[in-house]
N, C-alpha and C positions, 0 to 999 in steps of 0.2 A: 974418414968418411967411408963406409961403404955402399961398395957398389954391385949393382943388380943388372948384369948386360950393359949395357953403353948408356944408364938410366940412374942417375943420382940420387939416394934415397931422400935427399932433400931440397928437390926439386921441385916447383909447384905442378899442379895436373895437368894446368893449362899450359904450361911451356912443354908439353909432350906431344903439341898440336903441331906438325909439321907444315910447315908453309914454306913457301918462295923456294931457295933452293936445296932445299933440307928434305923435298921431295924427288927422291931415286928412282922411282917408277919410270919406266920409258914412257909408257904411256898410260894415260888417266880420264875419266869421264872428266867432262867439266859442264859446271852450270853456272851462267852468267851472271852476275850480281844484278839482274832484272829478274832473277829465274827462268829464266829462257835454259833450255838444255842445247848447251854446242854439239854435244855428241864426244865419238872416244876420238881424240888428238894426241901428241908426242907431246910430252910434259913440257921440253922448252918451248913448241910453239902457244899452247897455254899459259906460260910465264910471261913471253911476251907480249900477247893480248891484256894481261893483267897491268903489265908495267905500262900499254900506250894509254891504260885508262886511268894508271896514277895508284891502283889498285893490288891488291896481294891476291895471291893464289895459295889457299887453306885449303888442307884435306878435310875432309867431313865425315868419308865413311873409309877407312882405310883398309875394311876388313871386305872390303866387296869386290867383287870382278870385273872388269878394272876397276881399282878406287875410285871415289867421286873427290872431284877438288871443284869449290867453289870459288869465283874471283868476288873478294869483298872484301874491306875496309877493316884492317885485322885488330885496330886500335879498336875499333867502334865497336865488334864482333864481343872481345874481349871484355869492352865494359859494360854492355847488355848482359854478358852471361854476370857480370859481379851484382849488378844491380839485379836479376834473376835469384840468385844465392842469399840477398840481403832481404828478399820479401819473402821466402820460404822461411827463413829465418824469427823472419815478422811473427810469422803465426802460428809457429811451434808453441807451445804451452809446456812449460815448464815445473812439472810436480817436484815439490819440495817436501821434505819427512821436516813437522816442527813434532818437539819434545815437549813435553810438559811434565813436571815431575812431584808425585806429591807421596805425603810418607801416613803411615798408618791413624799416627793421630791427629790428622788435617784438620782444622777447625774448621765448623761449619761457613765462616765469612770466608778464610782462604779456599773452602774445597768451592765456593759460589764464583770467586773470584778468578781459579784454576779453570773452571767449568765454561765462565766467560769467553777465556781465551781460546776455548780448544774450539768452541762455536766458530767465533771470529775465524780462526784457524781451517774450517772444515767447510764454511760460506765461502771462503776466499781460496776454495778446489786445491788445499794441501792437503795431504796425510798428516795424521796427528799419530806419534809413540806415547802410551801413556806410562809411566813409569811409577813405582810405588818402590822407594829407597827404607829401608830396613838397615837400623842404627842397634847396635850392642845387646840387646836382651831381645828386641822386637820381633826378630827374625823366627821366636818360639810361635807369633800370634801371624802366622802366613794370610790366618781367616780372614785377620781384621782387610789386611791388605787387598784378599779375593772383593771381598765386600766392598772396600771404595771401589776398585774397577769396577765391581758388575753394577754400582749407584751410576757408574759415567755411563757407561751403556746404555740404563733406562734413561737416563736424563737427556743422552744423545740420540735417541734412538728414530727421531724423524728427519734428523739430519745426518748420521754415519751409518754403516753397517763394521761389523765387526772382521776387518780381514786376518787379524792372528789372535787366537783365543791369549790366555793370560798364560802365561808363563812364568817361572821361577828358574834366577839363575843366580848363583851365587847370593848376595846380599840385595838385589832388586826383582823385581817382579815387573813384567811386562807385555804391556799388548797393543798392536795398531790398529786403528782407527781409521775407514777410507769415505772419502764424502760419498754421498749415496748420489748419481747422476736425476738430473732432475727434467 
């Protein structure tokens, strides 16, 4: 394992919250688990205001002069801030790149059926890669391949905008597709 100062790199963030006697400071502001501010006190007389009320004494601001320790209930503190973490979580939105990959001589039902998906795909706020695969001689007719992409464009075109033009790289050709915000 290593180590960073007297700080284990795999450590959780929240066991780096110093409380009860893990606090060195002689002395430290304190606010009372009412909110009420005590004023600055000698850290043990603080501890033991904490402990007659059953309670812990958490640092809060340790970067301030004197630090602030608050007396409050370090289990309960602890699982508010998890339950905090778990609804920011909630409502992150997660963009996913889906692929769809079609080759120069796509037939009209597969290239309708391709075109399906990437809809479905681009309503449902993913980015679409669209991919046109080039097999043993094909690779001479690049046109054909510009041409299905620029068909998906118009065909897509009140639902995506175009974020990376077409490209040619090695034996595939490709370009992304970003949902148009609505």
């Amino acid at each position: 394992m290593a180590f960073r100062g007297n700080i284990r790199r795999d450590q959780k963030r929240e066991d780096l919250v110093r409380r009860n006697e893990r606090i060195r400071i002689p002395k430290v502001r304190v606010v009372d688990d009412d909110g009420e501010q005590l004023g600055v006190m000698a850290t043990r007389d603080a501890l033991d205001r904490a402990r007659e009320k059953g309670l812990d004494l958490v640092e809060v601001a340790p970067n301030a002069d004197p630090p602030v320790c608050k007396i409050m209930d370090y289990g309960k503190f602890k699982y508010q801030q998890q339950k905090k973490l778990q609804e920011a979580k909630k409502k992150q939105t997660v963009i996913k790149i889906k692929e769809v990959k079609f080759r120069p001589k796509t037939d009209e039902h597969d290239y309708q059926t391709k075109l399906k998906n990437i809809v479905k795909f681009l309503e449902g706020g993913d980015r679409c890669k669209v991919t046109i695969f080039f097999r043993g001689r094909e690779i001479v007719h690049k046109d054909r391949g510009l041409a299905v992409l620029e068909r998906v464009v118009v065909d897509t075109q009140d639902l995506a905008k175009v974020e990376s033009k077409p490209m040619a790289e090695g034996r595939t050709m490709t370009m992304m597709l970003a949902p148009v915000k609505k």
